[in-house]
GUKOLMI-52762 format. One record per residue (C-alpha): chain; z, x, y. Coordinates in nm, 4 decimals. Layout:
# residues N
REC|chain|pz|px|py
REC|A|Z|X|Y
...
This chain:
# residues 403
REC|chain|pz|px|py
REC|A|19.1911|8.4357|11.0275
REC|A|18.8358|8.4967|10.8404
REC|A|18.8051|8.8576|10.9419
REC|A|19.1950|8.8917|10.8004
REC|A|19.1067|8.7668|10.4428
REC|A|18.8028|8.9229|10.4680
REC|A|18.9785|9.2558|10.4976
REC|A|19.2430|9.1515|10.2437
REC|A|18.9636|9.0943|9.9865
REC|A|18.7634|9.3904|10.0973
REC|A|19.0756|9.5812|10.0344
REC|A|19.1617|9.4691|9.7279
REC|A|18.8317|9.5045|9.5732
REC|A|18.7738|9.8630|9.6835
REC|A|19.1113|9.9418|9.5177
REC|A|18.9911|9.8058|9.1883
REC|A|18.6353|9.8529|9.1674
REC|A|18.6644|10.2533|9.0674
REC|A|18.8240|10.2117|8.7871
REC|A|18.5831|10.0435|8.5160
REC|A|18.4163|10.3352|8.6594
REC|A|18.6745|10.6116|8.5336
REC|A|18.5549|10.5912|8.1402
REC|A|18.2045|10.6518|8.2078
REC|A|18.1735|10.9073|8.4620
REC|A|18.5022|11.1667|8.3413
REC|A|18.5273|11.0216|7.9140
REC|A|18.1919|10.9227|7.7869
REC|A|18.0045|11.1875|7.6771
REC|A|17.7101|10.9971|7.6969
REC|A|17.7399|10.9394|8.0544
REC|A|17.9404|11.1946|8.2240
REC|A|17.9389|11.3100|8.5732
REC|A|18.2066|11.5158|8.6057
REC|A|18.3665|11.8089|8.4563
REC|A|18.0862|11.8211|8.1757
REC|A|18.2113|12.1902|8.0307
REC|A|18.5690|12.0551|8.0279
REC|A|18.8232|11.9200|7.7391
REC|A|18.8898|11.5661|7.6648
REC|A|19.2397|11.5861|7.7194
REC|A|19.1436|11.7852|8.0804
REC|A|18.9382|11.4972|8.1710
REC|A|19.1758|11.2400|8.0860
REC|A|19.4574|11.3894|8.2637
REC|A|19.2057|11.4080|8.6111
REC|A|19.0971|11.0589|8.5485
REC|A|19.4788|10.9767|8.5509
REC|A|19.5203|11.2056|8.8298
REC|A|19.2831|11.0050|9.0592
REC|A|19.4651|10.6912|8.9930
REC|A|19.8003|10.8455|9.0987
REC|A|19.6511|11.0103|9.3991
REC|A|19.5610|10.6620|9.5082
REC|A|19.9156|10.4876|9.3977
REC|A|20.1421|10.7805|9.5289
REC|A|19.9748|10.8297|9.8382
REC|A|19.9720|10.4017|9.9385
REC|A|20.3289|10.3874|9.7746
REC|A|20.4553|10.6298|10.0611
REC|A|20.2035|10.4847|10.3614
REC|A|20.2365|10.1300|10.3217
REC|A|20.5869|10.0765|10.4731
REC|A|20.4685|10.3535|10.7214
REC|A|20.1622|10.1620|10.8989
REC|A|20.3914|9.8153|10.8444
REC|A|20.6174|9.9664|11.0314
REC|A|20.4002|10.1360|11.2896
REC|A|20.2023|9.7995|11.3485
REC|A|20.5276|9.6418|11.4008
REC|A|20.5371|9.8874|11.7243
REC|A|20.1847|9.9667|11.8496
REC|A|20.0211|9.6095|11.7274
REC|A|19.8172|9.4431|11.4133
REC|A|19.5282|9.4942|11.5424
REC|A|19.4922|9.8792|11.6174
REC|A|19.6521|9.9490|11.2742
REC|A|19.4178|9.7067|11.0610
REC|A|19.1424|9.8903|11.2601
REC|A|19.2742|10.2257|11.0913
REC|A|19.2901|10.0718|10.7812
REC|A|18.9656|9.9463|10.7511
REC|A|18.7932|10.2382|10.8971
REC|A|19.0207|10.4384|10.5920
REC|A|18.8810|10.1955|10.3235
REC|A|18.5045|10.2144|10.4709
REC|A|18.5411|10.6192|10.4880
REC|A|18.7357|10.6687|10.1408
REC|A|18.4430|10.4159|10.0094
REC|A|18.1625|10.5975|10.0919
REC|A|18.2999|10.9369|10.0472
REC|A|18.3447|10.8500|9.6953
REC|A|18.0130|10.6992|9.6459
REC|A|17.8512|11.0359|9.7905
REC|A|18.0657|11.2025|9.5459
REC|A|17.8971|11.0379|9.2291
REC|A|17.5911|11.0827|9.3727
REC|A|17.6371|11.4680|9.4739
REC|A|17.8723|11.5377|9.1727
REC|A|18.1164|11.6421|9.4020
REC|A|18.4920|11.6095|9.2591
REC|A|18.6447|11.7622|9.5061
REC|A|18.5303|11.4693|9.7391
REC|A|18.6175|11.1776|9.5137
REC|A|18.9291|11.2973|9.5410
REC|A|18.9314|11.2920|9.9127
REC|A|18.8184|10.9588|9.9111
REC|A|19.0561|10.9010|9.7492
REC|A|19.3382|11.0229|9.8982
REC|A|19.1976|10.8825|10.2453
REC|A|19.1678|10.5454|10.0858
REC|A|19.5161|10.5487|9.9600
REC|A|19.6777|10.6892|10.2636
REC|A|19.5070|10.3561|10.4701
REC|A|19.6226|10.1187|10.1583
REC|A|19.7776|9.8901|10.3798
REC|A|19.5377|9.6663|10.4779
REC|A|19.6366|9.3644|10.3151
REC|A|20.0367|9.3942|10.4331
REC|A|19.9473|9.4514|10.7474
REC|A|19.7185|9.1317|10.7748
REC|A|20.0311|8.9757|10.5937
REC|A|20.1694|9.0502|10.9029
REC|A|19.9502|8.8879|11.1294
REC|A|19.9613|8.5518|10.9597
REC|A|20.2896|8.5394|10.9911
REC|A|20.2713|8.6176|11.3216
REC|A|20.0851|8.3324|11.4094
REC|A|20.4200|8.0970|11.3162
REC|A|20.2576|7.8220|11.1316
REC|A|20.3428|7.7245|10.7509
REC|A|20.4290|8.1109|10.6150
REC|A|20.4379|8.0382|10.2619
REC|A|20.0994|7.9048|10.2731
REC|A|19.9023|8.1527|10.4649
REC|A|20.0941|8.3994|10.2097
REC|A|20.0029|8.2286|9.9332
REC|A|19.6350|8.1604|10.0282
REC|A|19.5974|8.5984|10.1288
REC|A|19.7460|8.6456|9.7946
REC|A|19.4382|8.3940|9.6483
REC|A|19.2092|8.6781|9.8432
REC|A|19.3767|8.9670|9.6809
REC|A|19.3922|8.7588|9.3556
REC|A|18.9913|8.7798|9.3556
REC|A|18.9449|9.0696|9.5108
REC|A|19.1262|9.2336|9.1844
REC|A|18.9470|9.0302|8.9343
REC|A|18.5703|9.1142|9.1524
REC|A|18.6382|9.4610|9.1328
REC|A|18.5585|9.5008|8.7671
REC|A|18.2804|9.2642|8.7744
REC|A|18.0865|9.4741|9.0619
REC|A|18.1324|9.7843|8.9106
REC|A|17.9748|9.6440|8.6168
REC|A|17.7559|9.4715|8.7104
REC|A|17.5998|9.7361|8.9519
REC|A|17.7234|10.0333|8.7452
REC|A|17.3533|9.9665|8.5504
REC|A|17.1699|10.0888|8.9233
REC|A|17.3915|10.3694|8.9431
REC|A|17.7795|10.4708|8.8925
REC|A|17.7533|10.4916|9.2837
REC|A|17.6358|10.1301|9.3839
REC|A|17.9741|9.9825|9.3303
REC|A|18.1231|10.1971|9.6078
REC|A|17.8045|10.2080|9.8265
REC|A|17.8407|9.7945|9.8555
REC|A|18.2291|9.8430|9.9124
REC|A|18.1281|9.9911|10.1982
REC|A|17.8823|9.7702|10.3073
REC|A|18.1437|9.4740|10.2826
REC|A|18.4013|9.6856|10.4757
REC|A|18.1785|9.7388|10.7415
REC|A|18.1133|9.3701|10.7701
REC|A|18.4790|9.2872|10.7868
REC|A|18.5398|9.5628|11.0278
REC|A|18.2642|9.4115|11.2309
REC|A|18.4381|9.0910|11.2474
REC|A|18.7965|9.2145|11.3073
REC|A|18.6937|9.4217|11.6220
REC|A|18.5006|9.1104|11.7327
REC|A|18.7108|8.8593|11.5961
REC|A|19.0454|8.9096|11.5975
REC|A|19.2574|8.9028|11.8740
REC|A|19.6561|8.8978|11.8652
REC|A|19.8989|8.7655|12.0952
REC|A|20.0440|9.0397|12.3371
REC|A|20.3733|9.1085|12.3331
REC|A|20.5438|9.2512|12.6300
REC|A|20.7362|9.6090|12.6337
REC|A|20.5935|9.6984|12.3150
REC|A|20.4742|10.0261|12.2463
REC|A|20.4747|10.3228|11.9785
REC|A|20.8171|10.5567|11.9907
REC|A|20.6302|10.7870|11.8307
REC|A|20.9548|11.0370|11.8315
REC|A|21.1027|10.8168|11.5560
REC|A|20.7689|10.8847|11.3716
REC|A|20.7548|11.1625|11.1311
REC|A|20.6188|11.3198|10.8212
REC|A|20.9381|11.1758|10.6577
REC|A|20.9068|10.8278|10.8091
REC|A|20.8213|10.7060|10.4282
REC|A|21.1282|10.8350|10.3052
REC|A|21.3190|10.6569|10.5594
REC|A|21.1942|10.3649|10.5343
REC|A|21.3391|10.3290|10.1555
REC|A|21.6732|10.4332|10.2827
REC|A|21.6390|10.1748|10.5270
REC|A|21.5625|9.8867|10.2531
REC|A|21.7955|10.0289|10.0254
REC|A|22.0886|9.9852|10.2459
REC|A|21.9668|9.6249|10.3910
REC|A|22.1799|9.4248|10.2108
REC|A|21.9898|9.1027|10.3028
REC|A|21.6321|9.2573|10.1102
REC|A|21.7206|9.5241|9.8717
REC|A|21.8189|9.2886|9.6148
REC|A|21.5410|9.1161|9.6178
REC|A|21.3400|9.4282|9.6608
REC|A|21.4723|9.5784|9.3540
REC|A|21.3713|9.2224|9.1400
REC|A|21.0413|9.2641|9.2498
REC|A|21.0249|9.6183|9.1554
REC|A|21.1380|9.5188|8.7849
REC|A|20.8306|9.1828|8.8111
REC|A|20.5804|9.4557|8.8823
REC|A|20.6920|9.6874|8.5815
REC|A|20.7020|9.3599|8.3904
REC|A|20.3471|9.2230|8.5108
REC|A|20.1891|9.6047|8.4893
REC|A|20.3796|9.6837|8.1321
REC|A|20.1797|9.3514|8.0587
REC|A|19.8503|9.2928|8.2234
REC|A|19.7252|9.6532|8.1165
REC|A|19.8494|9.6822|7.7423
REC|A|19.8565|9.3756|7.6571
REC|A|19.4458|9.3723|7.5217
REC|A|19.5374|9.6482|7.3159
REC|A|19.7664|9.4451|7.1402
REC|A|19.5356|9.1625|7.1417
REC|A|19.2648|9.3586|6.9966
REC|A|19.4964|9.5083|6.7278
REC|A|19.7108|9.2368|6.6461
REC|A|19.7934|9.1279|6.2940
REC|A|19.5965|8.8224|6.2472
REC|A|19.4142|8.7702|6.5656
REC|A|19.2260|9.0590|6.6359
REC|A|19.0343|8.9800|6.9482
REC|A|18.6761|9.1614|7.0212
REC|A|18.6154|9.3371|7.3158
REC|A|18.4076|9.0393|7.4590
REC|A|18.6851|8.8113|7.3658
REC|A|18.9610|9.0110|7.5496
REC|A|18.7453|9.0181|7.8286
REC|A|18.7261|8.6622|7.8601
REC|A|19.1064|8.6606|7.8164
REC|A|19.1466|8.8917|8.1634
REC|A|18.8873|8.6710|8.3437
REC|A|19.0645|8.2859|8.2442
REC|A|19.3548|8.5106|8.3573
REC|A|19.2097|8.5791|8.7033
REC|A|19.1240|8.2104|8.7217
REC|A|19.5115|8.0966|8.6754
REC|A|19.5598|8.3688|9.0033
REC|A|19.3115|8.2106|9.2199
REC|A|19.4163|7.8516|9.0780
REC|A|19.8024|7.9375|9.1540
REC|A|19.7250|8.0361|9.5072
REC|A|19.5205|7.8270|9.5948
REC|A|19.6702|7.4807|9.5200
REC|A|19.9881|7.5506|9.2503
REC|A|20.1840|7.7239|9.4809
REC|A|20.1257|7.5747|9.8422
REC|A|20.1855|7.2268|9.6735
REC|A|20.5143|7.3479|9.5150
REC|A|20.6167|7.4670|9.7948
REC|A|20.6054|7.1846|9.9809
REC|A|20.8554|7.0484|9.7960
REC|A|21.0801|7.2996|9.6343
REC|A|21.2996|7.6093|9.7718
REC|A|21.1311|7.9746|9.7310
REC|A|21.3876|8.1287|9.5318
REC|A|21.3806|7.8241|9.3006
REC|A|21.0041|7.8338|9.2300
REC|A|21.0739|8.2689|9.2104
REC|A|21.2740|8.1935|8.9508
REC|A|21.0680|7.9300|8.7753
REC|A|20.7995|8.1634|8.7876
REC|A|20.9360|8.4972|8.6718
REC|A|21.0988|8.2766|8.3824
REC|A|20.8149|8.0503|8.2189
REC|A|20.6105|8.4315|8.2783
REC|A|20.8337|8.5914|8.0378
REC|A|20.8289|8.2934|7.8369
REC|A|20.4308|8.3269|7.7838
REC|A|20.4858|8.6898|7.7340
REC|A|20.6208|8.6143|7.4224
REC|A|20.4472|8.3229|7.3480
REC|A|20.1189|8.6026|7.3228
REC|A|20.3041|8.7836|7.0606
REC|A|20.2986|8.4622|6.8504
REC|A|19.9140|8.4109|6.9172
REC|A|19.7169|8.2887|6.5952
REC|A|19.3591|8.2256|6.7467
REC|A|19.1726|8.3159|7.0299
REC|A|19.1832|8.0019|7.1935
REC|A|19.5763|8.0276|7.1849
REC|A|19.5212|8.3386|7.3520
REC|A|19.3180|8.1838|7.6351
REC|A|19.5566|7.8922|7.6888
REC|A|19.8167|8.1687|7.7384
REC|A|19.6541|8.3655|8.0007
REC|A|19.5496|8.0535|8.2095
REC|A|19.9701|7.9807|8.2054
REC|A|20.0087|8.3846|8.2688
REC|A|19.8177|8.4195|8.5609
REC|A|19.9177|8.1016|8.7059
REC|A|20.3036|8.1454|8.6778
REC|A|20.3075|8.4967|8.8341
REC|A|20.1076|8.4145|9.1226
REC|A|20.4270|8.1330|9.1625
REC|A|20.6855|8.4048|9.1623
REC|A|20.4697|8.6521|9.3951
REC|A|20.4243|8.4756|9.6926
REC|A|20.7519|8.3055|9.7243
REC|A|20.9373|8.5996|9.6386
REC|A|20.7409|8.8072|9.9470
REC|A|20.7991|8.4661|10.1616
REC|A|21.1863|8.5006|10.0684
REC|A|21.1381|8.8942|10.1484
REC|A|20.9963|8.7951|10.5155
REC|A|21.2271|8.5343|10.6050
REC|A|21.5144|8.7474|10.5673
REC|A|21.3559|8.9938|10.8543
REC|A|21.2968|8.9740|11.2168
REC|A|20.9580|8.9029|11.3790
REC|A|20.9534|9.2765|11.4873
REC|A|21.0214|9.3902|11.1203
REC|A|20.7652|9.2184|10.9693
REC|A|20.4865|9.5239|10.8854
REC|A|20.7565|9.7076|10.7863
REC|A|20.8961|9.4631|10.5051
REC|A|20.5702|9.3722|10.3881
REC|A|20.4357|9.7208|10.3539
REC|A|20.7672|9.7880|10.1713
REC|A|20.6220|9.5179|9.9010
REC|A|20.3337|9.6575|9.8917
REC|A|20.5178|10.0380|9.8163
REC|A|20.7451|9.8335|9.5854
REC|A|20.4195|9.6979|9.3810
REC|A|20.2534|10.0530|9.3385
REC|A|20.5845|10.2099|9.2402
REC|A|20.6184|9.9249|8.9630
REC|A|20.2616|9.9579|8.8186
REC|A|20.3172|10.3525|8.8318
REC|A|20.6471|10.3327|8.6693
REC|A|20.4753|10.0679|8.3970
REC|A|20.1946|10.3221|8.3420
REC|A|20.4085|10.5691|8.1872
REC|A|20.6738|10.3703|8.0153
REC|A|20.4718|10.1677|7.8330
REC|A|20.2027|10.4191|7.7933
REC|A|20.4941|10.6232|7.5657
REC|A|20.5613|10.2715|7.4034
REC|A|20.2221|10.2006|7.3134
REC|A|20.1961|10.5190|7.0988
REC|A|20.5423|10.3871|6.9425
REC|A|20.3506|10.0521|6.8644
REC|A|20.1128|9.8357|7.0120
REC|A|20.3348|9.5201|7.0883
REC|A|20.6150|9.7430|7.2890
REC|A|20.4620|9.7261|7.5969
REC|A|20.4516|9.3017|7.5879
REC|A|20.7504|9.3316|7.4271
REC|A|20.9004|9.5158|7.7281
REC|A|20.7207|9.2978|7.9839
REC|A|20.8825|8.9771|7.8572
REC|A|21.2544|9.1435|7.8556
REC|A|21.2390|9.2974|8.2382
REC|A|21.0436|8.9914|8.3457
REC|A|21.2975|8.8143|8.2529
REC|A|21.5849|9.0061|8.3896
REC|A|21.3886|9.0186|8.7446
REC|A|21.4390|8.6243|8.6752
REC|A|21.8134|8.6551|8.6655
REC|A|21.7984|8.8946|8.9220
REC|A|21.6238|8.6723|9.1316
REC|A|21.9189|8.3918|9.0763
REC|A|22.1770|8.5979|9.2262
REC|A|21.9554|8.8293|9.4917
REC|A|21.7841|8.5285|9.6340
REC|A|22.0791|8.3473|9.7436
REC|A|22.1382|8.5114|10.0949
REC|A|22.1264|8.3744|10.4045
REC|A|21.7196|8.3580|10.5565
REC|A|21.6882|8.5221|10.9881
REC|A|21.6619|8.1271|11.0018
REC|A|22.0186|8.0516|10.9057
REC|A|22.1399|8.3448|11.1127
REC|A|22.3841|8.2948|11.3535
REC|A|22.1863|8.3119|11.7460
């Protein structure tokens, strides 16, 4: 199970780490690296452009590879995974180094086309049949820091060079690559094998006509979707508020203190919040719970009147999300077979990049209307996924299926 986290956190750390990166080496003047001769706005819109080539192309694979490591195995797919993290890794850290665009965005695109690391290792814990919502919950506490390290590498080693971020990335996924070929073996299961003539080019398209017309997930599916519009509207506008708010004002240094407490309620959540609750409570109950007392500290931040307020409020923040996230992808797995279980998992993972895309641009038109729109709008669709959540999670679980 180490070399699975391992991956999960490798993953989720090379997904984060380029983007402290973005201002600096396309927006700074001071420090650029690319596109020197070019407009502002030009540079902007490629720095956005290398985000969405990343979102768009993991939004489309994830359910893909779930569903393809349902067939051929865990273990061959995470291989392909990690070996598309290590390449996309060092590809872009040659590219900073060369000044290369063209190959940033190939590492890009290769590291967003493997994105599907951490459902696929999902996968395999579950796989393994012993308490689900836990080993969920604890992956989630490697993803959880695996976002919040991202940021701190780059800066941190941003002061070497723009490139060392990405040239340790790939260092770390060549250690957990390391131990996953060594490491990791799973069970075999007999008769299975890749039908690779149900496999095509449009495979990611059917795979959201396929969730869409499950009646037992696509409920739940589509509450998720509106918790990660919610959480993105949020977690990425919400320091521009902060710092521009009427009475409160945060610095820079403040707000960043804000994100990290924030990243501490994840890893807190995860680690011992959640696995207790759900020892004792249902997961659509403590989905619920969550999404709710979220949305209730959503607007509890547009109330704020010092800065310790504010840090109280994103201990509760990243805490209560990181109840709703795992039990809502528990709920999301028990309602599939064994031999569906890539495929539902990568759908969550689709499901999250489509929200956070969607988020980007709604609440990037807000934010020009006013600064507190985007919270604003966080606290109303988290809320609604809450409801949603009421009536979506009541179905019946593959356990209380009829044999």
């Amino acid at each position: 199970m180490i070399a699975l986290y391992l991956l999960i956190l490798v993953d989720s750390i090379s997904a984060t780490v380029i983007i402290p990166l973005l201002g600096p080496l396309l927006i700074d003047p001071a420090t650029l690296v690319f596109l020197p001769d070019a407009s502002l706005p030009l540079r902007n819109f490629v720095s956005g452009l290398l985000v969405a080539t990343y979102v768009l192309l993991m939004l489309y694979m994830a359910p893909v590879l779930g569903r393809l490591s349902d067939q051929w195995g865990r273990r061959p797919v995470l291989l392909l995974c990690g070996a598309g993290v290590l390449l996309g890794n060092l590809l872009a850290g040659l590219a900073i180094d060369l000044h290369l665009l063209p190959l940033l965005f190939l590492g890009r695109f290769i590291g967003g086309a493997t994105a599907a690391a951490q459902p696929t290792a999902q996968a395999a814990l579950v796989d393994t049949g012993s308490n689900k919502a836990r080993l969920l919950s604890y992956s989630m506490l490697f993803s959880s820091l695996g976002f919040v390290l991202g940021p701190v590498v780059a800066s941190g080693l941003s002061t070497l060079s723009f490139s060392a971020p990405l040239h340790l990335c790939t260092a770390l996924t060549l250690v957990a690559l390391v131990l996953l070929w060594t490491g990791y073996r799973e069970e075999e299961k007999p008769g299975r094998k890749v039908d690779w003539s149900t496999i095509s080019i449009f495979e990611g398209v059917r795979c959201f006509r396929e969730a869409a017309g499950d009646k037992a997930v696509r409920g739940i599916l589509g509450g998720f979707l509106l918790m990660q519009v919610a959480w993105g509207s949020f977690f990425v506008f919400v320091s521009v508020y902060l710092m521009a708010a009427p009475g409160l004002r945060l610095s820079l240094h403040q707000v960043g203190a804000f994100m990290s407490i924030m990243g501490i309620g994840f890893c807190i959540s995860n680690a011992l919040v959640q696995p207790a609750l759900s020892e004792r409570f249902g997961m659509r109950s403590l989905a619920v719970a969550g999404l709710a007392l979220n949305a209730t500290t959503m607007v509890a931040c547009l109330l704020l009147g010092s800065a310790y307020q504010a840090y109280a409020a994103a201990l509760i923040a990243g805490i209560t999300v990181n109840i709703a996230y795992p039990s809502i992808v528990t709920m999301l797995s028990d309602r599939v077979a064994p031999e569906r279980q890539g495929w539902i998992l990568g759908m969550v993972g689709s499901a999250a990049a489509m929200g956070w895309g969607i988020s980007s641009v709604v609440s990037g038109a807000l934010g020009g209307l006013g600064q507190a729109l985007p919270v604003v709008l966080a606290a109303a669709l988290m809320a609604t996924a809450a409801l949603a959540m009421t009536v979506a999670g009541s179905g019946r679980t593959m356990a209380d299926a009829p044999d």
